[in-house]
N, C-alpha and C positions, 0 to 999 in steps of 0.2 A: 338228758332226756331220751334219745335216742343211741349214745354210743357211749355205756358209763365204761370209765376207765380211772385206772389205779393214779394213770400219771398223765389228765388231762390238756396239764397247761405243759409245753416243752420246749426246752432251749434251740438255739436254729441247727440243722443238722450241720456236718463239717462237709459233707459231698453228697451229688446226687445218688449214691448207693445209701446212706442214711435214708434220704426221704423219704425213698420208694419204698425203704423196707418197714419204715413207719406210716406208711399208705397203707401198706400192704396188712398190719396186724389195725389198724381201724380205721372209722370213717370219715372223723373230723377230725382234720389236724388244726392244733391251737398254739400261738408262739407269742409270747408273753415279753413285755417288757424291752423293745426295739428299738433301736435309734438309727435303723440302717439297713440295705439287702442289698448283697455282693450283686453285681451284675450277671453271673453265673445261677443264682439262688433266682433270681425275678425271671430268669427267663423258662428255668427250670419250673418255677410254679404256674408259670403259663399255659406249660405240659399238660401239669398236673390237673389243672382246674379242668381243662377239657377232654382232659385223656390222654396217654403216655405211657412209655415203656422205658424201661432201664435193662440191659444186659451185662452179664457180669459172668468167670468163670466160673464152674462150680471148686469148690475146694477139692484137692489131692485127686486133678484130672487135669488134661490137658488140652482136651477137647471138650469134652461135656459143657453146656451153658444153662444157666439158669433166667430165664425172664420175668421180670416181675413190671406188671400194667399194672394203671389205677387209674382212676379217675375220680378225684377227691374234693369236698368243700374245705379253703384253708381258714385260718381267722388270725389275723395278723394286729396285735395290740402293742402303740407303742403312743408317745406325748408328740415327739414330730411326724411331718407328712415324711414317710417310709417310702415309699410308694413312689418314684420318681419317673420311672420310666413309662411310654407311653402302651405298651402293648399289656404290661401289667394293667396299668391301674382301668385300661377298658373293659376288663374281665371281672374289674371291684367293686364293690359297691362300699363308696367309705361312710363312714357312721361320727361325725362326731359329739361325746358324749357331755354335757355337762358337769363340772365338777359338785363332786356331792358335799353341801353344807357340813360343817362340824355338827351343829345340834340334829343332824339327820343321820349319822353315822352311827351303827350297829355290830355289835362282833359277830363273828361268823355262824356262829352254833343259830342265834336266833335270825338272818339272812336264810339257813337252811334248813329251820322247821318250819318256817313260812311259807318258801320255796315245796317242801315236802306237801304240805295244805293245800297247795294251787297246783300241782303234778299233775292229778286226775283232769281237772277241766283245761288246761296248758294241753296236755296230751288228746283232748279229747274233739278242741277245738284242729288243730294239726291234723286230725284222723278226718276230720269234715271236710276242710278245707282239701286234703285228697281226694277224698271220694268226688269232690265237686270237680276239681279237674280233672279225673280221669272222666268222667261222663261229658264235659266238656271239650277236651282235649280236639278230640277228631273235628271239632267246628270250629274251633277259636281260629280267627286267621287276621295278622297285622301287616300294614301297607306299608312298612319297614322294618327289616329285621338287624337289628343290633349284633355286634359281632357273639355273644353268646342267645344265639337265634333261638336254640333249644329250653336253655333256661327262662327268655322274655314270656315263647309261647306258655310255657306250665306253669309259670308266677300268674300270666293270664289267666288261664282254665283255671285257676284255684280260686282269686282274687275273687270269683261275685258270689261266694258263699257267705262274703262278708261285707263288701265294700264296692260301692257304683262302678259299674262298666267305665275303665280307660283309666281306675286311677293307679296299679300299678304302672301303665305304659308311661303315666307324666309323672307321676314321680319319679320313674326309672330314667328317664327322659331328662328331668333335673337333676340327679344325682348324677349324672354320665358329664351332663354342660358344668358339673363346678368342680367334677373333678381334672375334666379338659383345660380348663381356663384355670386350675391349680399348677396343674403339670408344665402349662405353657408360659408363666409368670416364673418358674423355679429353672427354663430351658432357656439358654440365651441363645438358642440359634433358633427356636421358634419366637421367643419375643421380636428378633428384631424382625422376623416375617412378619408378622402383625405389626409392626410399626412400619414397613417400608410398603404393604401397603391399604396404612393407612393415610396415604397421601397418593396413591395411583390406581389402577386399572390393570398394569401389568409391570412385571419388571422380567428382563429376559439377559443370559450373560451365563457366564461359565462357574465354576464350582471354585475356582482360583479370584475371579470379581467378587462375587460374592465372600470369599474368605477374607479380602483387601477389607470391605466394607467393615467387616466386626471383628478387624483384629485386636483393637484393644481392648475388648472384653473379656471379661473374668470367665473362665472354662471353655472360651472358644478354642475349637477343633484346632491343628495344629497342621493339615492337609488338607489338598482338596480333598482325598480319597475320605476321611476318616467325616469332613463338611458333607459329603454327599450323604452318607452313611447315618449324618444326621436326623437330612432330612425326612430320609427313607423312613426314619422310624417314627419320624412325625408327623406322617403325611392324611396318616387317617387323623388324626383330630385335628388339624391345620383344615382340612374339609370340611371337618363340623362346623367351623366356625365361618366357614366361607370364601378359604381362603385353597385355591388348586394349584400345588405342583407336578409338571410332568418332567421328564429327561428326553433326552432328545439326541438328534446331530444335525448337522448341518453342511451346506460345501460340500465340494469337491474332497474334501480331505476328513469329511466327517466328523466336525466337532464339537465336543458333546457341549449340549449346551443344557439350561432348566431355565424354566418357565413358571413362573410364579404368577397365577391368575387370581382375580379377585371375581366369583365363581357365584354372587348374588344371592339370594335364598339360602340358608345354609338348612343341615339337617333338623335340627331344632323346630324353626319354623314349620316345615314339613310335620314333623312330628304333633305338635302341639294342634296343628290344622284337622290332621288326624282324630284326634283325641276330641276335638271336639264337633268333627262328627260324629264320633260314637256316641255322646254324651247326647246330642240333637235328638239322635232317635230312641236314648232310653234304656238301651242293651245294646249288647255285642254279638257278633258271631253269627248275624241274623234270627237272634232269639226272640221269639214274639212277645215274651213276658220280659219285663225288667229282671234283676236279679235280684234275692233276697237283701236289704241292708240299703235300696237307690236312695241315694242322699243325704246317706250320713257322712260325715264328714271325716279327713282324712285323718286318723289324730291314733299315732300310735298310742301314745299313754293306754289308751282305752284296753289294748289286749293286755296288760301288767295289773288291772285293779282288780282282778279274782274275779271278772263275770267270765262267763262259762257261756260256749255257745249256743245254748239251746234259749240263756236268755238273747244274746244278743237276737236271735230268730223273732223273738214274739214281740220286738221294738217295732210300731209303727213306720210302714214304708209311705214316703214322698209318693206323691202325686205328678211329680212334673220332674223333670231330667234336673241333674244338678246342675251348678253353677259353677267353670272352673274360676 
């Protein structure tokens, strides 16, 4: 739609000098067919998603350097959760799709004269929904910002060209909580934090205590250092759920210690509370009119069945704030 290309679907680069340079020739990179992302790769599209820079030398010089930034949207298609680590997958938004029936399956030719059919109103609805956020943008403001703070605001500001004030921030809200609690079911050094304390209040002690506790788990750390290391990476979504780590020292001799608090309200709650005061008064942003679409329901299917947005405009708006 926006970025036609020869070779849209592509195999995973072999180094971060591939990616950047396939940043670098388009907009959306696509990677097909996944059972896995090196540790190197996930940290590297982390970069990428919010902007990032590769340097490299230039060929037959010794000094001269070449820099290549991007700042890219990726699309990562595979059958398992890919997506393991925690700093990634808060940048994600995962999608899981239904598998498509036999008697519903189609060869490609007639999937892309279809596709070709619904292009102009697909395209045209996309065009709206910017204009809507860019006249929006400068007023939209949320009582918490997600770690891609800039992308929550402009899914915002676009969102009520279509759809009731607050419902990208709670579905974004829910798509963040199940990919959290995906993450943290598949990590056994955050599972057994959610389970030690789901029986306490605090638990406090050193990086070596706490590696005694889960030594006979499957992928547990093999050091404090690498235990700590864990944590560190789990520490923002171990928060969402309500659960606070600090590091520490202590004594005379300084020793490091951590702190695992169970920290009451988690982010979620907040969020949703959120959400629904927006929902209370009708609009967002201190808009005095609702926005076009108040109380239609949240239901993707609906952008896929060929209506075009100048019908979805002339549908009948709600009288009364929605109902989450």
């Amino acid at each position: 739609m926006i970025d036609p290309s020869v070779a849209p679907v592509r195999a995973l680069p072999r180094d971060e000098r591939e990616l950047f340079i396939a940043a670098s020739n388009g907009h959306v990179l696509a990677f097909d067919n996944l059972s896995g992302l090196p540790p190197w790769l996930s940290d590297t599209l982390c970069r990428l998603t919010s902007g990032g820079a590769f340097s490299t030398r230039r060929l037959f010089t010794d000094q001269d350097e070449i820099l290549l930034t991007a700042a890219r949207p990726v699309i990562l298609n595979g059958i398992e959760d890919i997506i393991t680590r925690p700093d990634l997958a808060d940048r994600a938004i995962p999608l899981m799709l239904a598998p498509i029936a036999e008697r519903r399956r189609r060869p490609e030719n007639a999937l892309w004269r279809e596709f070709e059919l619904q292009r102009p109103h697909i395209l045209g609805a996309l065009l709206d929904a910017a204009g809507q956020g860019l006249h929006m943008l400068p007023r939209v403001r949320l009582n918490q910002l997600p770690r891609m703070a800039d992308f929550a605001l402009w899914a915002t500001a676009c969102e009520s060209a279509f759809r009731p004030a607050g419902t990208f921030e709670a579905a974004y809200s829910n798509n963040r909580r199940a990919a959290i609690e995906n993450i943290i079911d598949t990590d056994p050094v955050a599972a057994l934090l959610r389970e030690i304390m789901a029986d306490g209040a605090q638990w406090r002690g050193s990086a070596s205590d706490l590696l005694q506790i889960g030594a006979n788990r499957s992928g547990w750390p093999k050091s404090p250092r690498a235990l700590a290391g864990r944590l560190r990476r789990a520490q923002t979504f171990l928060r969402s759920l309500g659960i606070g780590i600090a590091f520490g020292r202590e004594g005379r001799l300084g020793t490091r210690t951590i702190t695992i608090t169970a920290i009451g309200d988690n982010q979620l709650h907040d969020t949703v509370s959120t959400v629904s005061r927006v929902s209370d008064t009708g609009c967002a942003a201190g808009l005095k009119d609702p926005p076009p679409g108040l109380g239609q329901p949240l239901n993707f299917a609906d952008d896929a069945d060929g209506a075009d947005a100048e019908s979805r405009r002339q549908e009948p708006q709600s009288s009364s704030p929605p109902s989450l």
